[in-house]
C-alpha positions in Angstrom: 68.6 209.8 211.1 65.5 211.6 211.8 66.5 214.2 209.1 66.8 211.3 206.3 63.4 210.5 207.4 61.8 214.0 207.3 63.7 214.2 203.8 62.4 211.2 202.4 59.0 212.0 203.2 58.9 215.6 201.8 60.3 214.3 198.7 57.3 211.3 198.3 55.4 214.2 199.6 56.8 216.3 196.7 56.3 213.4 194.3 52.0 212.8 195.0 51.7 216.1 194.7 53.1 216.3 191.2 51.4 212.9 190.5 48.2 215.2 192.1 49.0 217.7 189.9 49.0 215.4 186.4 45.5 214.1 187.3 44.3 217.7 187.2 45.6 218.1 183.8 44.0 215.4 182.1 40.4 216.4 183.4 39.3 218.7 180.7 38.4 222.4 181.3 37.2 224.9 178.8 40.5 224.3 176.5 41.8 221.2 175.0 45.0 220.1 175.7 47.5 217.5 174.6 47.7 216.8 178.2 44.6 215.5 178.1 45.7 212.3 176.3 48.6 211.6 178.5 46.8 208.5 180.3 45.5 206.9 177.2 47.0 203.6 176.1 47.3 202.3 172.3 47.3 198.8 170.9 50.5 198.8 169.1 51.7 196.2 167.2 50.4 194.3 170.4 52.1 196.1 173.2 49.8 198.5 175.3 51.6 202.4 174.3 51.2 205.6 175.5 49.5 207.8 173.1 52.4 210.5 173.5 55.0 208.4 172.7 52.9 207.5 169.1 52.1 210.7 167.6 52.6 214.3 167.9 49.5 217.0 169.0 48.6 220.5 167.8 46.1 222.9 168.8 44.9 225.1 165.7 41.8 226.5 168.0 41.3 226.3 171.7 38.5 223.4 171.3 40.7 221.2 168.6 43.6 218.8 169.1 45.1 217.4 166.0 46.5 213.9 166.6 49.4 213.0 164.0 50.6 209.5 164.4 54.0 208.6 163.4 53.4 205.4 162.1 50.3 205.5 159.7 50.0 201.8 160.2 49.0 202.8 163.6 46.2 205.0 162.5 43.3 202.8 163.3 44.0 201.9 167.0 44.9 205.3 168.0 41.5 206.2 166.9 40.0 203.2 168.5 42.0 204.2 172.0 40.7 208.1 171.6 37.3 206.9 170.9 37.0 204.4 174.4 39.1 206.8 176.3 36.8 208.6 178.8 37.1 212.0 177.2 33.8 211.6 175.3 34.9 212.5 171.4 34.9 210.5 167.8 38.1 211.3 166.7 37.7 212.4 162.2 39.6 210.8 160.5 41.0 212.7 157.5 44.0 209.7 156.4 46.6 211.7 157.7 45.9 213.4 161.1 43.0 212.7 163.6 40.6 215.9 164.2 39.4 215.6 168.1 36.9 218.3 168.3 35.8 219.1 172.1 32.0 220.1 172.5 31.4 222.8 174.9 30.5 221.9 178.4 27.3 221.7 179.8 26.4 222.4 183.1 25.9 218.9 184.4 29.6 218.1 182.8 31.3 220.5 184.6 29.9 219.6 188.4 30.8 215.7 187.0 34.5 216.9 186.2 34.2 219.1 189.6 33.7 215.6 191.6 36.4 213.8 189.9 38.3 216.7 190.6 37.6 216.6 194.3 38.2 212.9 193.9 41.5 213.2 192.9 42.5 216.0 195.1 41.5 213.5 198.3 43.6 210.5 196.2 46.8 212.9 197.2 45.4 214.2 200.2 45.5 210.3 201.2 49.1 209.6 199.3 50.2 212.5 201.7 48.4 211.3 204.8 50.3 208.1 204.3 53.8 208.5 203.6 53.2 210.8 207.3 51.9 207.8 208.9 55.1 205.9 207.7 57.3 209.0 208.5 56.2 208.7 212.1 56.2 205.1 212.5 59.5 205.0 211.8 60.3 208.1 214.2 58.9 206.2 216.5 60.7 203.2 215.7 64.0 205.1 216.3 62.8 206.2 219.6 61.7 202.5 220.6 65.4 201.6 219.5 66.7 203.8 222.0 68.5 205.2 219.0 67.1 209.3 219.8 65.4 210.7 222.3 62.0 211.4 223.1 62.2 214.9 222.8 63.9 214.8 219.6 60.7 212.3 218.3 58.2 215.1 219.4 60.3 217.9 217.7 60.4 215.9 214.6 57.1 215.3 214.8 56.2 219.0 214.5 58.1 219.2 211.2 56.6 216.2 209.9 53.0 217.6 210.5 54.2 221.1 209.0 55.9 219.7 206.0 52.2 217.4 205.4 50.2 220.7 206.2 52.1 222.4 203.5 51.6 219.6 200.9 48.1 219.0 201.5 47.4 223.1 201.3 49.2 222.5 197.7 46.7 220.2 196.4 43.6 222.3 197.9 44.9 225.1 196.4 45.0 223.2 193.1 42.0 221.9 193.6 40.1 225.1 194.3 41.9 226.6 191.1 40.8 223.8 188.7 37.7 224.2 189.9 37.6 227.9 189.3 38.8 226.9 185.8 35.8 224.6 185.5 33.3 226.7 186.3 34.4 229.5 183.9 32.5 230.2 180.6 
């Protein structure tokens, strides 16, 4: 029992990191990157779409994506989504492909996508936090339940706080590397 519960939680645990880990990627460094676009949603044919699953991305140089969509007739509101996304760009429009060009970054950028960073590194610092709280509510659930012991609660508890320590050192150490990245020029 208690080991279901320690391995359900590093799993979520697992799981916020990685959802952790997909924020960072869409905050933009010094390259562009088709990952950036993964959260923005298209009008298509009156269903809300993820941009992904509409057209296909290349990078010719490290500051340009090249948005393709496969469906021409979709052309118009994938532009409209890139251009209210929060990315800041005015996608060109050539007829065929979508030229996002990223301006560099200025100073006052990068210490805005620095707090959103830190933002998002507390969101799965708290995600963690949680599924511990709900780990250990339902240790001591068993223990109330006369189910295990005490002793085997406080032993469990121990790796329940190591496995959170190591997930939340995870997402500092992303964090402190993405903002590394962002401060590079």
């Amino acid at each position: 029992m208690i080991n279901d519960i320690l391995n359900e939680s590093d799993s979520k645990m697992d799981k916020s990191v990685d959802s952790t880990r997909e924020e960072f990627a869409t905050i933009r460094a010094g390259r562009a990157t088709p990952a950036m676009f993964a959260k923005i949603m298209v009008d298509y044919y009156g269903t809300p779409t993820p941009l992904q699953q509409l057209a296909g991305f290349t990078a010719p140089e490290p500051r340009i994506i090249m948005v393709q969509p496969y469906d021409m007739g979709a052309m118009a509101n994938v532009e409209k989504a890139i251009r209210d996304s929060d990315l800041g760009i005015n996608p060109a429009n050539d007829g065929k492909v979508l030229r996002c060009v990223f301006p560099e970054l200025t100073e006052e950028r990068r210490k805005e996508y620095i707090k959103l960073a830190r933002s998002k590194a507390e969101e799965g610092r708290v995600a963690v936090r949680n599924l511990r709280r709900t780990a250990k509510q339902n240790l001591e659930k068993l223990e109330k339940d006369g189910e295990v012991g005490k002793d085997d609660v406080t032993g469990a508890e121990k790796r329940l706080d190591s496995i959170t320590k190591k997930h939340t050192d995870a997402i500092d150490d992303m964090l402190k590397n993405k903002e590394a990245e962002l401060l590079e020029v």
